[in-house]
C-alpha positions in Angstrom: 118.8 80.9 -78.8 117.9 84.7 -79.7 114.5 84.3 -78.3 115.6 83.4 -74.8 118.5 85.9 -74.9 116.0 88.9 -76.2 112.7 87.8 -73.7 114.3 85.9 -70.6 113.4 88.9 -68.2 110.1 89.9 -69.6 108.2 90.1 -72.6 108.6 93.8 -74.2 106.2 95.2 -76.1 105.4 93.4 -79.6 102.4 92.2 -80.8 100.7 88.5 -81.4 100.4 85.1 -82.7 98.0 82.7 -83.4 97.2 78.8 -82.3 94.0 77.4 -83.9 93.5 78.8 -87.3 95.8 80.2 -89.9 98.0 83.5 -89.9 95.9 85.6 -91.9 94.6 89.6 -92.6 94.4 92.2 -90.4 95.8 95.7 -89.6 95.3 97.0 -86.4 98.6 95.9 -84.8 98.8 98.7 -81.9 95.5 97.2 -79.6 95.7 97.8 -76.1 97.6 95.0 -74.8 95.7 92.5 -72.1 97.8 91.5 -69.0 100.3 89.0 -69.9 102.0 86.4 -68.0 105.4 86.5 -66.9 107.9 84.7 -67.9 107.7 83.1 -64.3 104.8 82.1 -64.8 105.0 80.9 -67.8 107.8 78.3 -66.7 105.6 77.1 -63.9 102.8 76.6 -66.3 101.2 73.1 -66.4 102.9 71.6 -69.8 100.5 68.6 -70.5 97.2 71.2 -69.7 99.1 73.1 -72.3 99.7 70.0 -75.0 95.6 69.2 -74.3 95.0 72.7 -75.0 97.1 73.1 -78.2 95.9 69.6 -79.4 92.3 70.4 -79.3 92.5 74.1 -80.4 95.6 74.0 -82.3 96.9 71.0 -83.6 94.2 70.8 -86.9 96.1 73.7 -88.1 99.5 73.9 -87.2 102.5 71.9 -86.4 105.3 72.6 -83.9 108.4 70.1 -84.5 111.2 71.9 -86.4 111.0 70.8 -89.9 107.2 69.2 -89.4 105.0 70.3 -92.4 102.5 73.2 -93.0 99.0 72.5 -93.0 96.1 75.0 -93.0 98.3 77.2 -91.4 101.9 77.5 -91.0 104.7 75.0 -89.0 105.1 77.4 -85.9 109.3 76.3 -85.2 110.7 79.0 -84.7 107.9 81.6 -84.7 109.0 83.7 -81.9 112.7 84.7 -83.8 110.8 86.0 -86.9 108.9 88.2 -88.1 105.2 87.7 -88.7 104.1 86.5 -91.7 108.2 85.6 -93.4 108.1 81.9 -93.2 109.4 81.5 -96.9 107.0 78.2 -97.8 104.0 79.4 -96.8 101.3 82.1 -98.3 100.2 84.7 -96.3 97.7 87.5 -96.7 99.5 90.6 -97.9 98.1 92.7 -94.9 100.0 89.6 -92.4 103.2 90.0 -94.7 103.2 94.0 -94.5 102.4 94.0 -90.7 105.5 95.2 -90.0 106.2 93.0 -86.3 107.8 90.5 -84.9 105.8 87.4 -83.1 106.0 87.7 -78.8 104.5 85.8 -76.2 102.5 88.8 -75.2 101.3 89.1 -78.7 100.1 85.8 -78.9 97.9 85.8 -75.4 96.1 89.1 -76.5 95.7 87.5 -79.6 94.2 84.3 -78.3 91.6 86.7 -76.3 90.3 88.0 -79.1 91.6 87.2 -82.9 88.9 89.6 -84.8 89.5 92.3 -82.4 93.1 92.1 -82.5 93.4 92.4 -86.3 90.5 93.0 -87.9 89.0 91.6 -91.1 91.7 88.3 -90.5 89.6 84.9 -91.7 91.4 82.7 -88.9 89.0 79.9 -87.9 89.0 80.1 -84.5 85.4 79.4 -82.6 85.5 81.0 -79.7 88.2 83.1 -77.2 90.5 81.1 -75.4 90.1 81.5 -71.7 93.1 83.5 -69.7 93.6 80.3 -67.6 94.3 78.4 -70.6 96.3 80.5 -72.5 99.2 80.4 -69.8 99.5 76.6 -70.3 99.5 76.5 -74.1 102.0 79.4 -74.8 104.3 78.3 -72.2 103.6 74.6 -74.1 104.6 75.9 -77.5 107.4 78.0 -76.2 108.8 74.7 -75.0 108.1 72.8 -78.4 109.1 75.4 -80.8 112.9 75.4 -79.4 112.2 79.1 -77.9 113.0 78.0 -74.6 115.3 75.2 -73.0 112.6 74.7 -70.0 112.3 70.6 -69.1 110.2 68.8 -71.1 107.5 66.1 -68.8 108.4 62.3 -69.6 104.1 61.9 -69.5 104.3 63.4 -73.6 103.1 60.2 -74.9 101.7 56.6 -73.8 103.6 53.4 -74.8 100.2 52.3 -76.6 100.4 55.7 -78.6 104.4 54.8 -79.5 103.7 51.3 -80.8 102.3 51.6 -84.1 101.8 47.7 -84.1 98.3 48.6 -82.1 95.1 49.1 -84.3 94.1 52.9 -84.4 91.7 52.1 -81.9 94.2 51.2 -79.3 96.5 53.7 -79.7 94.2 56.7 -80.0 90.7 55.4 -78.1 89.6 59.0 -77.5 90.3 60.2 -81.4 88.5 57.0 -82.8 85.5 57.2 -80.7 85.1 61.1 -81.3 85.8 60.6 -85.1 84.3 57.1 -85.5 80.9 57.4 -84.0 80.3 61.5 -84.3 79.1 63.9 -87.8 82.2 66.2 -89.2 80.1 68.7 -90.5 81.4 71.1 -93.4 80.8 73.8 -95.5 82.7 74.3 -98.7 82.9 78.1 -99.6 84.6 79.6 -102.9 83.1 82.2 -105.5 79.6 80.8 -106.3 80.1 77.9 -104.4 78.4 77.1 -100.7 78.2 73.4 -100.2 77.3 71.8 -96.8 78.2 68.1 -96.5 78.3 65.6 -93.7 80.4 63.5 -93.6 81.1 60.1 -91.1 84.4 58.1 -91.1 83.7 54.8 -90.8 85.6 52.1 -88.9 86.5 49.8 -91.9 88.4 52.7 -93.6 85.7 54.1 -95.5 83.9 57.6 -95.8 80.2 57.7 -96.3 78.4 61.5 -96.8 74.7 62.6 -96.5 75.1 63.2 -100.1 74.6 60.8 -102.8 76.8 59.5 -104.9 79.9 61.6 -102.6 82.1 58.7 -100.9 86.1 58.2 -100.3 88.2 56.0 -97.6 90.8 57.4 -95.2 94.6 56.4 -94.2 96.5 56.7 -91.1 100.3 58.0 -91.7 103.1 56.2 -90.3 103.6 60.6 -88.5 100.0 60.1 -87.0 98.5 62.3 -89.6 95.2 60.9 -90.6 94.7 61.4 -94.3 91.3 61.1 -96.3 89.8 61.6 -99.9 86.9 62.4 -101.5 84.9 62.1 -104.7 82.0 62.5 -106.8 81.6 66.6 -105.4 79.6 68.5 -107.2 81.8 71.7 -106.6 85.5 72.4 -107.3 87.6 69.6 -109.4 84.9 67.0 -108.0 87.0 65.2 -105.5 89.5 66.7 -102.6 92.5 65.3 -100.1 93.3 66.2 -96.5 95.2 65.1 -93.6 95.4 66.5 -90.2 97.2 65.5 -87.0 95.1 62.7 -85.3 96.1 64.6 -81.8 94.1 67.4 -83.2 90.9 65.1 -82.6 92.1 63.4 -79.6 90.1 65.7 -77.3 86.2 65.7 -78.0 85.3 68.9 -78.7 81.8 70.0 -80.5 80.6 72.3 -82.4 79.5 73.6 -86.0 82.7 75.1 -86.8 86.3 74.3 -85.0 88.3 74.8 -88.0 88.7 76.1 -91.4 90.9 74.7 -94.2 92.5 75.4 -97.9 92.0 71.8 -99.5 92.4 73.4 -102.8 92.4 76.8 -104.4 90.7 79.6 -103.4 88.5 77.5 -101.4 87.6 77.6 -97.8 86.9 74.5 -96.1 84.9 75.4 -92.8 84.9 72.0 -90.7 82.9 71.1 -87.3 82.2 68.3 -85.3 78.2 67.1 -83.9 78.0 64.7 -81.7 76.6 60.9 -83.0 75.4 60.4 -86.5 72.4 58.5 -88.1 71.6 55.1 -87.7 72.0 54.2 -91.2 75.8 54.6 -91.2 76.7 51.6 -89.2 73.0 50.3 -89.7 72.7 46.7 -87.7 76.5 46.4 -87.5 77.4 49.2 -85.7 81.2 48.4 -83.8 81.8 48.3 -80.3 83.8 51.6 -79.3 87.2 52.3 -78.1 87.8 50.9 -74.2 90.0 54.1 -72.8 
């Protein structure tokens, strides 16, 4: 592949990339660069360290698999063999598409390090800098799953009980039902004149209760593993809104007011968060049993 004919002895010098957020804004492509692994180390990186990592900072936002869907941000096959913000079915921020670069490596651990310095006034929804240790495992991860490289895969990718979708939810995914059945998903629906702050709690019996009244919906798991819900009765944008993101992307607890941030609809940003447990009331005296891991 190009990629692996252009960067097999090193990484040159080309700017960034992103993991948990969208590809968006910015100008200040010339930075000084951070230290940046080589490519050595790189292949000896720990690959299912790297799939955690990109799965619980990533994986809300972006796909990997070659063909596999946009969804706040763009499928990343492919990313290192073109240049930033071209991918023909997605919409991009006219200061991404006039950047002028090509995606590297080395680009995407400085970016990782520090998005808003990197290129400012970008809106990518990342919470905090991913750590240096870190970093190494998940680039050299979606080097692997992007087709850049031909490095091994690990057989340890997935558990039979994930693979057989004849399991409830709950068996196949313990660690993303108990995080997503049992915690608040906190949001904050932004757009001109509009600032809405919701909770909302997914429900074990398919259902999607809010703090707000009369605001309710039901959710779907995807033969893919995408988990899907709906909303209605919102008193801002057309009144009701869809999403789906990968259920990996909430397979590893992670809390805080703000994780990700979303396009569910127009020219609306959809700031999402995760606090740990929820009130009473939800679940009331029939509250389920949780996952057994």
């Amino acid at each position: 592949m190009p990629f692996r004919k252009r960067w097999g002895r090193g990484w040159g010098l080309t700017p960034r990339l992103l993991c948990a957020g969208f590809l968006v804004g910015g100008v200040s492509i010339f930075s000084a660069a951070f230290a940046a692994p080589s490519m050595d180390e790189l292949r000896d990186a720990d690959y299912m360290k790297g799939k955690n990592g990109f799965q619980s900072r990533c994986s809300a936002c972006h796909t990997l698999a070659d063909s596999s869907s946009n969804i706040a941000g763009p499928n990343l096959w492919g990313v290192f063999e073109r240049r930033v913000g071209s991918k023909a079915d997605f919409t991009y921020s006219e200061t991404l598409r006039n950047a002028g670069f090509d995606w590297s490596p080395a680009r995407l651990y400085d970016w990782l390090d520090d998005p808003q310095g990197y290129l400012p006034g970008n809106i990518m929804g990342i919470p905090e800098a991913v750590p240096a240790s870190e970093r190494v495992d998940i680039i050299s991860f979606i080097l692997i799953e992007t087709g850049a490289v031909d490095w091994p895969r690990p057989e340890t990718a997935f558990s039979a009980a994930q693979k057989d979708a004849s399991k409830p939810p709950a068996e196949r995914w313990p660690s993303f039902w108990n995080h997503l059945m049992f915690n608040t998903t906190r949001y904050r629906w932004v757009d001109e004149g509009e600032d809405y702050r919701f909770d909302t709690y997914f429900k074990t019996d398919g259902t999607v209760a809010t703090n707000q009244k009369g605001v309710e919906g039901f959710w779907h798991i995807t033969e893919k593993a995408f988990f899907c819900y709906a909303l209605k009765g919102m008193p801002v944008g057309v009144g009701s809104m869809v999403e789906c993101f990968p259920v990996a992307a909430m397979a590893i607890p992670r809390f805080a007011d703000e994780l990700w941030v979303s396009n569910p609809q127009g020219s609306v940003k959809l700031h999402g968060g995760i606090v740990a447990g929820r009130p009473d009331w939800v679940y009331g005296n029939a509250a389920p049993p949780r996952a057994a891991h």
